[in-house]
Residue, then its C-alpha position, 0 to 999 in steps of 0.5 A: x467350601x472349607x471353613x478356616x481361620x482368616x483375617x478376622x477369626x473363621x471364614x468360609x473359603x472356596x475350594x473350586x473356582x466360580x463364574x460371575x453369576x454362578x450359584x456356589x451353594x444354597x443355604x439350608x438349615x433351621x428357619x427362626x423369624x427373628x435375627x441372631x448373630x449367626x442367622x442370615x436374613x432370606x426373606x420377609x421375617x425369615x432367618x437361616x442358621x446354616x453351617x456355612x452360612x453362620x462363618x461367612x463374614x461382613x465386607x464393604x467389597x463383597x464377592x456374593x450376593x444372597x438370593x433367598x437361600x442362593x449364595x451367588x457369585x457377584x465376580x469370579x472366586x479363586x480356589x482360596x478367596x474366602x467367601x464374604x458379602x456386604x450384611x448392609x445389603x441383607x440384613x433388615x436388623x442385625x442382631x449385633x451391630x458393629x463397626x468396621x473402619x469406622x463404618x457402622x454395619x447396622x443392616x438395611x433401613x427399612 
């Protein structure tokens, strides 16, 4: 994995290809029970800063999923296909809300 400038600022790339299904890293890092902007939800009131982790962008067409602290391939990645899942399927509550093509990325309801 690299981290580099793409469509909408840094993002995480891979620089190995990966099967459908395979685990492409485990997050690690500090634990909060509060979201931020950079943390990733992986449990009930569990967030992780991950070095990673806080570059990883929003998409409506993700490429991973999250399992606990497992970023997992949900179709084959390409050396150079940056590293993207759907926060609406994650995060519980977002820290900072935004809008992408006039869709409101707010997080899970609970």
């Amino acid at each position: 994995m690299e981290i580099k400038e793409g469509k909408v600022g840094k993002g995480v790339f891979s620089t190995k290809k990966y099967l459908k299904d395979e685990i492409i890293f485990t997050l690690s890092g500090e634990i909060l029970d509060y979201p931020t902007r950079e943390s990733i939800h992986i449990g009930n009131n569990k967030h992780i800063l991950d070095s990673y982790g806080i570059f990883i962008n929003h998409s409506f067409t993700p490429n991973i999923y999250i399992d606990n602290c497992s970023i997992v391939a949900l179709q084959p990645i390409n050396i150079g296909d940056e590293i993207v899942f759907n926060y609406n399927e994650t995060e519980i509550n977002m820290a900072n809300p935004f809008y992408v093509d006039n869709k409101f990325v707010t997080g899970k309801k609970n």
